[in-house]
Chimera marker file (.cmm) of the C-alpha trace (Angstrom):
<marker_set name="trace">
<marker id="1" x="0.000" y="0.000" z="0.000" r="1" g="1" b="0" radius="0.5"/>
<marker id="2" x="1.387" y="3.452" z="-0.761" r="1" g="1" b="0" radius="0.5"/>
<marker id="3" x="1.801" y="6.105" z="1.930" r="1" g="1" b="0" radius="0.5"/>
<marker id="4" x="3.577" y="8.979" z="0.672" r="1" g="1" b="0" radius="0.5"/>
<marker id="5" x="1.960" y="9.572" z="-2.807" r="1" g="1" b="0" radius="0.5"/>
<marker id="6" x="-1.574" y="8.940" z="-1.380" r="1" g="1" b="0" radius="0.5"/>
<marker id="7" x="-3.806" y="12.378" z="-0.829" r="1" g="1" b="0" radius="0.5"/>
<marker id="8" x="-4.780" y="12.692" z="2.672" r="1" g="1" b="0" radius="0.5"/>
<marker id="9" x="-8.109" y="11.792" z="4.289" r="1" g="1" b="0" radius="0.5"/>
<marker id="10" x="-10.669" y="14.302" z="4.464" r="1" g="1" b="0" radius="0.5"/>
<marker id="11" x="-12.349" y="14.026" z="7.515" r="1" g="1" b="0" radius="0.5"/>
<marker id="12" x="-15.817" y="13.360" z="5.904" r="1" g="1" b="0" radius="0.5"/>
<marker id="13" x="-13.755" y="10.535" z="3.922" r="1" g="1" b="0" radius="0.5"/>
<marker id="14" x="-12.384" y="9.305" z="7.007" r="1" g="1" b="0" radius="0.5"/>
<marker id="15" x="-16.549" y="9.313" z="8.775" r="1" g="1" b="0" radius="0.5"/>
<marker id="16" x="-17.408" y="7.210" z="5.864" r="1" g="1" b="0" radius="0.5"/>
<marker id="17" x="-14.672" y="4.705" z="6.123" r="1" g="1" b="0" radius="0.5"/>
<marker id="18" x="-15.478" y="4.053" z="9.676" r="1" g="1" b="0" radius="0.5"/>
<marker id="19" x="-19.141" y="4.050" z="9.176" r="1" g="1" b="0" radius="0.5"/>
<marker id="20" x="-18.201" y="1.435" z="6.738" r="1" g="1" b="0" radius="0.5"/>
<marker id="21" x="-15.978" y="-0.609" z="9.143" r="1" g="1" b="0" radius="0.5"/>
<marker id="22" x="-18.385" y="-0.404" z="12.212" r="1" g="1" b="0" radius="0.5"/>
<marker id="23" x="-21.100" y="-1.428" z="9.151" r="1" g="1" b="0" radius="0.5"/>
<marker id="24" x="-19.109" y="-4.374" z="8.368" r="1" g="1" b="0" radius="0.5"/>
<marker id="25" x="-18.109" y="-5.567" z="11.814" r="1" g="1" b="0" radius="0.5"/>
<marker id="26" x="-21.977" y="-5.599" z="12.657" r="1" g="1" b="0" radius="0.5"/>
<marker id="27" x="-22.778" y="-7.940" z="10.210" r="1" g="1" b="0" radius="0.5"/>
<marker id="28" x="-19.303" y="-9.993" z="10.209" r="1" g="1" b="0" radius="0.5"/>
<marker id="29" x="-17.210" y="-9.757" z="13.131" r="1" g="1" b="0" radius="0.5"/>
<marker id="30" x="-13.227" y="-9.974" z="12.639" r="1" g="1" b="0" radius="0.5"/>
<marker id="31" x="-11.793" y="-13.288" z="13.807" r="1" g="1" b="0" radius="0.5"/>
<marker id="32" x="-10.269" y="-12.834" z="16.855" r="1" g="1" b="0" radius="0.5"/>
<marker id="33" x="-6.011" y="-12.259" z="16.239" r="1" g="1" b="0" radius="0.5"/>
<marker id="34" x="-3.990" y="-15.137" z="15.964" r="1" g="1" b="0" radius="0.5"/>
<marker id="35" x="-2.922" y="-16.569" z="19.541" r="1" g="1" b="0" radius="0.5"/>
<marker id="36" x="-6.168" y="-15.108" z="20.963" r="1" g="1" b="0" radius="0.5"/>
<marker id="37" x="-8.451" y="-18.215" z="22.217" r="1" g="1" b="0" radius="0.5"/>
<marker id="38" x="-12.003" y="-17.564" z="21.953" r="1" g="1" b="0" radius="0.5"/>
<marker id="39" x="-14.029" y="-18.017" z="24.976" r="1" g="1" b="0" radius="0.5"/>
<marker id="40" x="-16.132" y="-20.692" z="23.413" r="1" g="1" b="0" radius="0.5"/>
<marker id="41" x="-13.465" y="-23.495" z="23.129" r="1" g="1" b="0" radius="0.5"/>
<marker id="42" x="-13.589" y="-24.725" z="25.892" r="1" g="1" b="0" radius="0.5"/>
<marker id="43" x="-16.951" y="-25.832" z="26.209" r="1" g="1" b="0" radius="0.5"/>
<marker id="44" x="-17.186" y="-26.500" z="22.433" r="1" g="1" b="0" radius="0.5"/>
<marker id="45" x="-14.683" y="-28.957" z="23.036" r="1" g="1" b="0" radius="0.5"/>
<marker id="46" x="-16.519" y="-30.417" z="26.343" r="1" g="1" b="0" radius="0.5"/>
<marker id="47" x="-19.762" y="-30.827" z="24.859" r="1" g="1" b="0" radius="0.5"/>
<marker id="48" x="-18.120" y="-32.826" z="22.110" r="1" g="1" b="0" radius="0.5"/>
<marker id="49" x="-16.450" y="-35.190" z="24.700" r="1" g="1" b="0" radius="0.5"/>
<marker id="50" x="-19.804" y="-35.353" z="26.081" r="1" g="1" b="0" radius="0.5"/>
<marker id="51" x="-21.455" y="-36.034" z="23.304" r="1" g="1" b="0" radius="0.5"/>
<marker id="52" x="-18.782" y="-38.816" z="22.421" r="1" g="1" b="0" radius="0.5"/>
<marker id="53" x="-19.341" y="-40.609" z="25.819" r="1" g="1" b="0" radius="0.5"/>
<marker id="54" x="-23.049" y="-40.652" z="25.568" r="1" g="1" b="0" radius="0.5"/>
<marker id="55" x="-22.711" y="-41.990" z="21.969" r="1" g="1" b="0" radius="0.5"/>
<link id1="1" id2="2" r="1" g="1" b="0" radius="0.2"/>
<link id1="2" id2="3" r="1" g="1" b="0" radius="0.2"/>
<link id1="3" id2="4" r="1" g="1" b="0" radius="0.2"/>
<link id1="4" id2="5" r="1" g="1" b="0" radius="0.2"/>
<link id1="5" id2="6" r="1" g="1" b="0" radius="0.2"/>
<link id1="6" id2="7" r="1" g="1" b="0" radius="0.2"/>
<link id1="7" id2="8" r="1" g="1" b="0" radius="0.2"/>
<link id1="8" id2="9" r="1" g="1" b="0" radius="0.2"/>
<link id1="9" id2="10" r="1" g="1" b="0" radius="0.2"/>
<link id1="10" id2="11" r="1" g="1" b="0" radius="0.2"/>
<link id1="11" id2="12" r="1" g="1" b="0" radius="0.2"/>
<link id1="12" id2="13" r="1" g="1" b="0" radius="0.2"/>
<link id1="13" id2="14" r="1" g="1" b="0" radius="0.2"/>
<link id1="14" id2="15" r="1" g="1" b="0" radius="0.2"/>
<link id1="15" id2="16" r="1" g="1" b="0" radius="0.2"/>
<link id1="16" id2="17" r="1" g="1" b="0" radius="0.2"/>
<link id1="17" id2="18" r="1" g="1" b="0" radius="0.2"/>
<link id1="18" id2="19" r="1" g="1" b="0" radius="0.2"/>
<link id1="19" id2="20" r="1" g="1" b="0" radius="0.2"/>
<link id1="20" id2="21" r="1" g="1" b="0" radius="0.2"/>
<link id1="21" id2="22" r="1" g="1" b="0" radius="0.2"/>
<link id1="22" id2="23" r="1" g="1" b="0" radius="0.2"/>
<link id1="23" id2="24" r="1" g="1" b="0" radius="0.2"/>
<link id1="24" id2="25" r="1" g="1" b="0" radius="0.2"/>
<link id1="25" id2="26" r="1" g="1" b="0" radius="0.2"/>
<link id1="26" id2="27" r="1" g="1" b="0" radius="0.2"/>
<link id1="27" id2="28" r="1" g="1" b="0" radius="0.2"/>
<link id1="28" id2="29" r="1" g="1" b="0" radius="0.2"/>
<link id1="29" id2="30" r="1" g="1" b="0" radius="0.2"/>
<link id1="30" id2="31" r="1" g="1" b="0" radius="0.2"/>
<link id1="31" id2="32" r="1" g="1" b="0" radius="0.2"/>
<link id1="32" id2="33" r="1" g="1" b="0" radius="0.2"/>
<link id1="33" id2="34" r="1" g="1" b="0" radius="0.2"/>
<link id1="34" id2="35" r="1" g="1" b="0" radius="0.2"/>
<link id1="35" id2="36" r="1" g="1" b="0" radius="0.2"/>
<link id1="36" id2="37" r="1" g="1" b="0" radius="0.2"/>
<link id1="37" id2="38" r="1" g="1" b="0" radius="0.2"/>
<link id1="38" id2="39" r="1" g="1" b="0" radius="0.2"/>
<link id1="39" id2="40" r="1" g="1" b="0" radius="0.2"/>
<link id1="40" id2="41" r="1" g="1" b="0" radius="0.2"/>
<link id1="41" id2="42" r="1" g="1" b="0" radius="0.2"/>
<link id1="42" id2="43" r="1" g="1" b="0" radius="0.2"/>
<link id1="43" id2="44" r="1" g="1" b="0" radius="0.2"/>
<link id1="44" id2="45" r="1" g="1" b="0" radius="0.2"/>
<link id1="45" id2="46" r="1" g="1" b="0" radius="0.2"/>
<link id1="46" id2="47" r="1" g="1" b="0" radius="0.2"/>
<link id1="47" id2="48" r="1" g="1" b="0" radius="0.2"/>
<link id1="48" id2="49" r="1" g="1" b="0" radius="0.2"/>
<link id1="49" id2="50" r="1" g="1" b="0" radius="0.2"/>
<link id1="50" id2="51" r="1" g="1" b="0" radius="0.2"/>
<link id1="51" id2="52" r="1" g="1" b="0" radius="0.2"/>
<link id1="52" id2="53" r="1" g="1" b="0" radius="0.2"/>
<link id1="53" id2="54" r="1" g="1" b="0" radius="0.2"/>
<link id1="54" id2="55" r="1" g="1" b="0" radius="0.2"/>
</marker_set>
């Protein structure tokens, strides 16, 4: 991506990027970063031992 040769935001550019982002993260949320567990796991992986045993 280029930095120096790009023309700055305008701020209204900038409120309509965001809007856009927030939009977006509504409907889709990011994946958490890599390394970060999500707090489901855990019983995710449980409930399929469960499941398993009763089987």
């Amino acid at each position: 991506m280029p930095h120096n040769d790009e023309k700055p935001f305008t701020m209204a550019e900038f409120d309509a990027e965001m809007a856009a982002i927030r939009k977006a993260h509504r409907e889709r949320p990011l994946p958490p970063p890599p390394g970060a567990r999500p707090k489901l796991l855990p019983r995710q992986h449980s409930n399929v031992r469960s499941e398993a045993i009763l089987e």
